[in-house]
N, C-alpha and C positions, 0 to 999 in steps of 0.2 A: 222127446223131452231131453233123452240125453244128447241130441245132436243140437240143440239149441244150448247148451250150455258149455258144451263143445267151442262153438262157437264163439259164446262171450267170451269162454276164458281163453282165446287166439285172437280175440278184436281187443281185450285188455290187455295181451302180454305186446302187442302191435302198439297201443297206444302208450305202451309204459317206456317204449325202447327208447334207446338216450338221443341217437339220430332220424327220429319220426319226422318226417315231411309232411305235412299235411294238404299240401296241394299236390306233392307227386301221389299221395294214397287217393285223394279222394280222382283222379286222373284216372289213376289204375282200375278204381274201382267201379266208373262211367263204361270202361271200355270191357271189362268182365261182365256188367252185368246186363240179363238178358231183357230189361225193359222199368217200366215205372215203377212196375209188382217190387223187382228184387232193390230196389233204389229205400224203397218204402219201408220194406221190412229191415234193412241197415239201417235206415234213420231209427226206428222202435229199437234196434238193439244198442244203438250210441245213446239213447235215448234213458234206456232203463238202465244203461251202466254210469251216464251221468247223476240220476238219481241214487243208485247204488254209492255211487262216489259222495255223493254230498251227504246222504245217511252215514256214512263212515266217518264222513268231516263232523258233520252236529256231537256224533258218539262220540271221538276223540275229546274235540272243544272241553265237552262236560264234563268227560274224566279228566281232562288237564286241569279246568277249573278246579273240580273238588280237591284236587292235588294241591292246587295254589292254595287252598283256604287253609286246608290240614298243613301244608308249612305255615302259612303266614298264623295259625296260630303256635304252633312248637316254635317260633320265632317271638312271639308273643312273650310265650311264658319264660322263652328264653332270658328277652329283656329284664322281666319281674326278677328273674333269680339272681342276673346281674345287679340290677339296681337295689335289692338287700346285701346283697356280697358287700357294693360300695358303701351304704349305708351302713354298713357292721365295720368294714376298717376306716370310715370315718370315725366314727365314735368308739374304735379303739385308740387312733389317733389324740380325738379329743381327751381321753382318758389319762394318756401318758406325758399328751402337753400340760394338761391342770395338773399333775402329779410333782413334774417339775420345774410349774411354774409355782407351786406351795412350798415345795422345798426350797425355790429361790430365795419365795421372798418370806421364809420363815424366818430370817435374820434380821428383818428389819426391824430398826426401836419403836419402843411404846411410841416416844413422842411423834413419832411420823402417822402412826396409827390415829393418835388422838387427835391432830389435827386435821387428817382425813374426816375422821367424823365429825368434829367441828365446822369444816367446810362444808360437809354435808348437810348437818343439821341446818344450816344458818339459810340454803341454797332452797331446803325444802320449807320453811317458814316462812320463807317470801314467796315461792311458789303456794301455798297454801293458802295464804292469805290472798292475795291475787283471787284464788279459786273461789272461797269464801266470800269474797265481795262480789263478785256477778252472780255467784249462785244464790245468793240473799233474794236476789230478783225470782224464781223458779219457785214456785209451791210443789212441794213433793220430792224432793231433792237430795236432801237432808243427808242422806247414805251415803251420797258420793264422797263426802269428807273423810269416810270411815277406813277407805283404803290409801294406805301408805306411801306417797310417792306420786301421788295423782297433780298432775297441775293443767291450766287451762294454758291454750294452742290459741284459739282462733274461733272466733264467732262471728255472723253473721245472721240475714234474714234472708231467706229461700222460700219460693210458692213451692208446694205440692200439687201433683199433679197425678189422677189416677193412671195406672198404669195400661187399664185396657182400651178404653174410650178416649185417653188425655182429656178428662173433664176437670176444672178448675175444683180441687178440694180443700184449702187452707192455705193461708198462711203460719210461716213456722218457721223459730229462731234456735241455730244449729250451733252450739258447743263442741269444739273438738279440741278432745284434751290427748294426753300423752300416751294414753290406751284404751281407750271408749269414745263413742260419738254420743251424745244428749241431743235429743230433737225433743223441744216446745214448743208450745201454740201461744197465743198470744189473749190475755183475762181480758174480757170485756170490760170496758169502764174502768179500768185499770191500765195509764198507761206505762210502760217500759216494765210492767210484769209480767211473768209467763207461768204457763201450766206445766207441766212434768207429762209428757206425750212417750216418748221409749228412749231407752238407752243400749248400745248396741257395743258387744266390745270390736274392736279392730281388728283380732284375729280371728272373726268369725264372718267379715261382713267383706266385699267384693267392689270395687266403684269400676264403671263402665260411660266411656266418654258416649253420650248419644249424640248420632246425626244429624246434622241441622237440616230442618222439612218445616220450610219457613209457613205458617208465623212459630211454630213452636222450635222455635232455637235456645240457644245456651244452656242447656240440660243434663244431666249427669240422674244417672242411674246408681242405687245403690243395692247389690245381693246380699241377705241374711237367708239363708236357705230354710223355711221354703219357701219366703216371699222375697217381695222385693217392691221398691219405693223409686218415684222420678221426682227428681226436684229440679226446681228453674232459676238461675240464679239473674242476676238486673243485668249484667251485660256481660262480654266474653270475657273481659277480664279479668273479674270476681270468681267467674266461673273455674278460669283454669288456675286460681288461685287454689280454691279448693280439692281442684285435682292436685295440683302439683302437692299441697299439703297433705290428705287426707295418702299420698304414696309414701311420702318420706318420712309420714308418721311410722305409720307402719313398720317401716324399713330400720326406723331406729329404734320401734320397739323391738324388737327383734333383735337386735344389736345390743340394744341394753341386758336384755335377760342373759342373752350365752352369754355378757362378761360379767354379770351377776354369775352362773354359775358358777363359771373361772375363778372369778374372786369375790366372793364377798365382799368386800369392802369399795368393789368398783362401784360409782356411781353414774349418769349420763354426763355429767361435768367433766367425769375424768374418762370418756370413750374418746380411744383415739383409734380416724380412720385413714390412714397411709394408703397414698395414691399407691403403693406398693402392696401387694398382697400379700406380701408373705410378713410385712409388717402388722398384720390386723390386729392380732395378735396380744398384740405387747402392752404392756400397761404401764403408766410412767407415773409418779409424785405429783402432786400438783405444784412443787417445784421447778423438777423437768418440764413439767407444763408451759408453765410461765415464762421459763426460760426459751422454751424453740418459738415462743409467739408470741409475738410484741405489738401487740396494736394502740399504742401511745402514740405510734408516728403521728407529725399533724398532719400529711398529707391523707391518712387514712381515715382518721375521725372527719375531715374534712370530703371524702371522696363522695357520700351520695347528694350534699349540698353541690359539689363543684359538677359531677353527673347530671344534675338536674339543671345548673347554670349552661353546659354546652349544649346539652339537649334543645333548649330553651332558645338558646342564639345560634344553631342551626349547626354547629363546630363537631359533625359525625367522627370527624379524628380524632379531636382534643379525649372525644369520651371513649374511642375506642382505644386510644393511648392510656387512659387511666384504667381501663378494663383488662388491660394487657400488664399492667404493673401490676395491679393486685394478683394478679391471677400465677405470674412470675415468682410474686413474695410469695403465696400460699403452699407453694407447688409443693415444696416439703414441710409443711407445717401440718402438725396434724388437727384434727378435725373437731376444736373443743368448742365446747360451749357459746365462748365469747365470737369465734368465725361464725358458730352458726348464725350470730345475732348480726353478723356482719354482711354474710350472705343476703339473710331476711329482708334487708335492708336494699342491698344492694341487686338484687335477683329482679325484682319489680321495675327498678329502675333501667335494666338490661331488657327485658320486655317491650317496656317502652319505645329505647333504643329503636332496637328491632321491629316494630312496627311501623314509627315513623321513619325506617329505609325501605319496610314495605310498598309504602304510600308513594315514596319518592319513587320507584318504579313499577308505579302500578298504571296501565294505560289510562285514568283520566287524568293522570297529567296531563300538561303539554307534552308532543310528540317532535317537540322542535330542537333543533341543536344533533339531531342524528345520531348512533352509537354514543358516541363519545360522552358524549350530556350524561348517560346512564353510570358511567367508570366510577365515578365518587362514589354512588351508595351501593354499588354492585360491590366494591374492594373493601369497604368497609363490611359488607354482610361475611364476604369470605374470612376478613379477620378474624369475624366473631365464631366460624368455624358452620357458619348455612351455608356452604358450597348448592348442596342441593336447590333450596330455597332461592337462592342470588339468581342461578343458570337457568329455573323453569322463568321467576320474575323477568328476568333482560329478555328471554325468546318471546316471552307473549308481549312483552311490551313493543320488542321490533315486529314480529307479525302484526300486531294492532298497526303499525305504522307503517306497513306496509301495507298492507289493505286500506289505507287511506290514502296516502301516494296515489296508487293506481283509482281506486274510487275519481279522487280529482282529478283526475286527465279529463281533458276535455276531447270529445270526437268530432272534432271536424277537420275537413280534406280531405283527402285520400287515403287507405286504409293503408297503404304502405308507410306512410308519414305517422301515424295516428302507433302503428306496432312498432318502429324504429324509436321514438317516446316512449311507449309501452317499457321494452326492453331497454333502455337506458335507464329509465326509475329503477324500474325491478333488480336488474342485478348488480347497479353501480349501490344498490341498497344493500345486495344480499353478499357483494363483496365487500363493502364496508362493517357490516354484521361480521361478516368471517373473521375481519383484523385486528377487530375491539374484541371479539371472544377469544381468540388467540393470546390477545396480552391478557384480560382478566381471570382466564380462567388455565394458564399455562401450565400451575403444576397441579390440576387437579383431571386427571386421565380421563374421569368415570365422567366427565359433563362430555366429551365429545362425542358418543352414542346420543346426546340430547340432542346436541345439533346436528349429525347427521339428521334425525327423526324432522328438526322443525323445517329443515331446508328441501324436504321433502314434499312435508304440509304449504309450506312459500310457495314452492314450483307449481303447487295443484292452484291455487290462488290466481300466478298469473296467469298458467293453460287454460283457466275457466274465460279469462278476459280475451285473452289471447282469441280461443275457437270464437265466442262470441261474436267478434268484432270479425274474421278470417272467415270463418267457415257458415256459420248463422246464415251470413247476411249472401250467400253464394256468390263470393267472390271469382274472379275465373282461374282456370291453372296457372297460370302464368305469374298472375299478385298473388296465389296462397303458397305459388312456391318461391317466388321472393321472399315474402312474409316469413315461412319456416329456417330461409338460409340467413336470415337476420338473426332468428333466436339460438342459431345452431351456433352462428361464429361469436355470439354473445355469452353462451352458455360455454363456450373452450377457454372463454378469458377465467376462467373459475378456476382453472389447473394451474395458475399461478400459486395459489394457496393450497393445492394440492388436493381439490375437490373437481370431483368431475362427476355432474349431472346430466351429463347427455343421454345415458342411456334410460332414468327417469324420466325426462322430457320426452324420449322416442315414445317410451309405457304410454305415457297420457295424450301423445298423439294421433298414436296409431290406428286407432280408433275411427276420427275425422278422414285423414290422410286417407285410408281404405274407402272411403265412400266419396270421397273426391276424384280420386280415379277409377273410378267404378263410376260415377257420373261422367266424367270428361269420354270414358270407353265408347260410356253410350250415347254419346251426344255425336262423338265420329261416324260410329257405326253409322247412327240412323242421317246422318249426312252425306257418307257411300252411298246408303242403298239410294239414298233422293237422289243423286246425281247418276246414276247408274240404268235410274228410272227412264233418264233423259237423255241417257248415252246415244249420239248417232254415229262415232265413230268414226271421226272427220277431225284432220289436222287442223292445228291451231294456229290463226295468223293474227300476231301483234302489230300489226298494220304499221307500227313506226320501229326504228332503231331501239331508239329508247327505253321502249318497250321491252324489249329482246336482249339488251343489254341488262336492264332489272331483271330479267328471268334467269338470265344466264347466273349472275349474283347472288339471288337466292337458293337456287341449285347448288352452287358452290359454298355456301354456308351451311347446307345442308348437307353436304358431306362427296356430293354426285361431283366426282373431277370429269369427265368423260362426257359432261351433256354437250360440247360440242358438235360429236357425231350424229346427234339426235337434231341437227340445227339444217332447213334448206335454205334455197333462193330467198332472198328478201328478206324478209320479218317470218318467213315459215319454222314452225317444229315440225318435226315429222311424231307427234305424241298427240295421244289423244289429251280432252282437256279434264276429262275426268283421273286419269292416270297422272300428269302433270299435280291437281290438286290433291290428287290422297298422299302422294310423295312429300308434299311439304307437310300435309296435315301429320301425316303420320313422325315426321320426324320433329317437327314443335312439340306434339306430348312426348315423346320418349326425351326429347333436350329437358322439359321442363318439369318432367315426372321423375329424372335424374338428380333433380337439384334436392329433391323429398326426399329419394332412396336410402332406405336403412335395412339389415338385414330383415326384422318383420315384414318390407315388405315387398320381396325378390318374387315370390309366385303371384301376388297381386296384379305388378305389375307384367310381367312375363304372361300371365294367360289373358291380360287384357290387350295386349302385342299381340298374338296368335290371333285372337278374337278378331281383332281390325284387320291384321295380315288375311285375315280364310276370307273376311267379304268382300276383298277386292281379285283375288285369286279365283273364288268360284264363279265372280261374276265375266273375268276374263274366259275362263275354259267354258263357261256355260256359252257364253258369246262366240266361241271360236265353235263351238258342238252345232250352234243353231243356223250360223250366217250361210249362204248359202252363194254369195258374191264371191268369186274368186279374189278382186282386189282385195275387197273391203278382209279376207281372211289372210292378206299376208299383211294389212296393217294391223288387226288384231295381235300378228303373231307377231308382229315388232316391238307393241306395247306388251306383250308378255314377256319378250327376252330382256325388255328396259327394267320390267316388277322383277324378275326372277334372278338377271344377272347383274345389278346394279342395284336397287332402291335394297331389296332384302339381304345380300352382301354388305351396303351399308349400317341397317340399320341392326346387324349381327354384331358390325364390329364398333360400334359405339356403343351400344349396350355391355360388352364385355369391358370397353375403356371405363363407363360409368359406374359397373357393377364388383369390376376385378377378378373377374371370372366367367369364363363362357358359357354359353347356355347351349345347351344342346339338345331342347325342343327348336330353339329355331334352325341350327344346323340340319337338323333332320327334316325341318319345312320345308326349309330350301333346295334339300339333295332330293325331295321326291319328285319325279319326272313329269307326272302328270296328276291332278288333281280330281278325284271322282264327286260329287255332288252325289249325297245321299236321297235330299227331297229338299224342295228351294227353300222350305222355312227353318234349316237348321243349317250350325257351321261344323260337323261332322265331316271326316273326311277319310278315305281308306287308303 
């Protein structure tokens, strides 16, 4: 026992060392040991130290883990202590700002005073009233008059909807006042009266926009813990009506109360909120008021009728011009009463706006007029400050339009004709998309991550059409690699604008490409071995000139200067005709499997070379092993030193021209002297 643990602990201090080999040990450890016994029982002892190792691993893991949780909770509690720290010199802050903000304004005269509360008074009596007359409609009700300051917001009529099944439960008319929601139901036989159903205050209750999972759309949620209620309102509009109110209630009740605090005598009339923060603060006369904001201009009393008039005559400028003044005028104005009603006003109508630039770029438009058509409600969206919105609209609107482009091509002819079309739509589109994004979207940095993303999603679109029409239909090597050198020198025009897609196009290629030459491989091969089948071994006579002259020319364009010597009397080769044709064959795939090459696919094509090179090789030396003709063995041996010292020299040094770098599997093909055949059905060689 102790000499087996001995052991472990000398194979674990071996496998721990910083310079371990693991092919000179296990080498070493073939030649030490005395047969399969001692092979066997090493494997058990690597075996059990492996397991040992990964018991160690789990053990750690789980103390790291428990480590991680006991911090992450002392970091926990850490936070809580900070976040009462903050919480306590906040409200010593606040303590010291109302202290001498009392001392400020303990100098002011009665009469400022008294006409505060005058304005007040007068503010809440119309508010009142208002209240009073819709709630006349509501049996049960009665009570809400009884708090101070209460006025009516916004009402409407909302379905309810159970919240676990979404089964249709009532209808029901919703009051939102300036600190409470009122939901009624509606008296039977009584119409435009209602029943008194609950009343919820606003600081207690939660709204949550719900997902549209059509038919049940336009829906909002609302939390009172521990229930909660869905309501449906008549269309999206209404709906985000209610959102947008039932938030900036809130947000002003909340506003009103701390400057309640602050001052008593502050009312929501005199809350002023300063696009500046450190202004919130501050409280002014409703003198100062009146003074920093003036909305008597006629152009303003005038603005949501002249909004609705451009809207209306289609003038996205005109309204984004007057959207752009008010918004100018307000910038330092602070935030009273009378803007709010201006907002109210005007905010529905910016909505509006806004949707109908939606529609204008939304693909059922027309798709006609290209980029360019889209620049009006795309610049207009951006004025409004939807950068985001504008940038996703214009890409799915050019994707939509380019996916129709290529849709209507028509396929006929020939497939090189049919992809040279292909690629002209495609990216004289996708260069035009680049140019019009470029000007609309110039100063906004964060859209060109978007466009990278959709010209990505583009490329996959035409690649789907592109293989389709290319590869589908098994075109031959020769048209898929025309084909490809069209989309390559189509896709470099793209680096004018500073976008270079090639090596995405290679990604979605590569794929095809690989099983194209992988067929053309096999389609060689099994056309050696046919002819190979039928080899007798006998020179070749082209009976005319002519003849001999085309050979000599294809020879010559395939790279062989030197086939003269190979040339006798007459119209003779001294070449067999099987050797003559693997020579051309083999140098049309590598020309034409060249025109493809990208680094994905350098050993593709390089083991599919070897592959074709061993079955005309083994078929020569098997032929030179078996012949038993003394002539017929020194023409074999002539057609070897033609494969050996000529066709594989060439087709070395075209492939490093095509690749840009040598291969030296084929170098080392070629330097071996003689070729052994393993067994005839394999291309193995030692």
């Amino acid at each position: 026992m102790a000499e087996i643990s001995g052991s472990m602990f000398r194979l674990k201090r071996q496998l721990e060392y910083s310079h371990f080999q693991a092919e000179h040990y296990v080498k070493l450890l073939s030649q030490q040991s005395d047969g399969d016994r001692d092979l066997q029982e090493h494997r058990q002892r690597i075996q059990g130290l492996a397991d040992e190792t990964a018991q160690s691993l789990k053990r750690n893991v789980y103390q790291n883990y428990r480590q991680f949780i006991e911090t992450a909770k002392e970091i926990s509690y850490l936070e809580g202590e900070m976040y009462q720290l903050s919480h306590i010199l906040t409200e010593q802050k606040g303590i010291m700002e109302s202290v001498s903000q009392t001392l400020l304004h303990s100098d002011r005269s009665e009469a400022a005073r008294e006409l505060k509360a005058a304005f007040h008074e007068e503010a809440e009596e119309g508010k009142t009233r208002n209240l009073t007359t819709l709630l006349e409609k509501v049996d049960g009700c009665q009570n809400l008059l009884e708090t101070p300051g209460r006025y009516l917001l916004y009402n409407g009529d909302l379905t309810e909807f159970d919240v676990d099944n979404m089964v249709l439960i009532q209808k029901v008319h919703t009051f939102l006042m300036n600190d409470c929601l009122l939901i009624a139901t509606s008296l039977p036989n009584r119409r435009g009266m209602y029943k008194y159903n609950a009343l919820y205050n606003l600081d207690d209750l939660a709204v949550v926009n719900v997902k549209e999972n059509p038919p049940m759309k336009n829906m909002f949620k609302i939390l009172m813990f521990p229930e909660s209620r869905i309501f449906q309102a008549e269309n999206a509009k209404i709906k985000k009506e209610w959102l947008d109110l039932l938030e900036e209630t809130k947000k002003n009740k909340i506003l009103t109360e701390k400057c309640k605090k602050e001052d008593p005598l502050c009312s929501p009339t005199m809350v002023e909120v300063s696009s500046n923060p450190s202004l919130n603060d501050k409280k002014t006369t409703i003198e100062e008021i009146e003074e920093k904001v003036n909305l008597s201009f006629e152009w303003i009393q005038e603005l949501p009728d002249n909004l609705d008039v451009c809207i209306a005559q289609r003038n996205f400028e005109g309204a984004v011009d007057l959207l752009a003044k008010l918004n100018s005028y307000l910038q330092d104005k602070p935030l009273t009463y009378s803007v709010q009603d201006l907002r109210t006003k005007v905010d529905p109508r910016l909505r509006h706006l806004t949707d109908v630039l939606v529609f204008e770029l939304s693909p059922d438009r027309s798709l006609r007029g290209g980029p360019k058509a889209t620049r009006r409600a795309v610049s207009q969206l951006v004025r409004l400050g939807q950068s985001t919105k504008a940038c996703g609209l214009f890409l799915q609107n050019r994707a939509t339009a380019v996916h129709s482009a290529i849709r209507q091509l028509r396929i006929e002819g020939a497939t090189l004709l049919y992809v040279h079309k292909l690629c002209n739509v495609f990216f004289t589109s996708l260069l035009e998309t680049a140019k019009e994004f470029e000007i609309d979207f110039s100063g906004n940095n964060g859209c060109y991550s978007a466009f990278i993303v959709w010209s990505c999603s583009a490329l996959k679109i035409f690649v789907d059409a592109f293989s389709k029409q290319v590869f589908d239909s098994k075109e031959s090597l020769s048209t898929a690699a025309e084909c490809v050198k069209v989309a390559k020198e189509h896709c470099k025009h793209l680096s004018e604008i500073g976008l270079d897609l090639t090596f995405i196009l290679h990604a979605f290629l590569v794929k095809d490409l690989k099983a194209v030459l992988q067929s053309n491989k096999d389609i060689i091969i099994e056309a050696t071995k046919h002819r190979n089948s039928e080899e007798m071994w006998r020179k070749m006579n082209l009976m005319t000139p002519e003849a001999l002259a085309k050979l000599k020319e294809e020879m010559q364009n395939c790279g062989v200067d030197n086939f003269d010597q190979y040339t006798g009397d007459d119209c003779w080769v001294n070449l067999s005709y099987t050797i003559v044709a693997f020579t051309k064959q083999i140098m049309f795939f590598l020309e034409e499997a060249l025109k493809l090459y990208f680094p994905e696919l350098h050993m593709v094509l390089l083991e599919g070379l070897i592959e074709i090179i061993l079955v005309a090789v083994q078929h020569v030396d098997y032929s030179l092993r078996c012949e038993q003709d003394f002539e017929k063995r020194g023409f074999i041996r002539q057609n070897a030193s033609f494969l050996y010292d000529t066709v594989l020299p060439v087709v070395e040094k075209r492939f490093e021209e095509g690749v840009g770098k040598p291969a030296k599997q084929l170098h080392d093909l070629r330097s071996i002297s003689r070729l052994v055949r393993v067994n005839p059905g394999t291309t193995s060689i030692v």
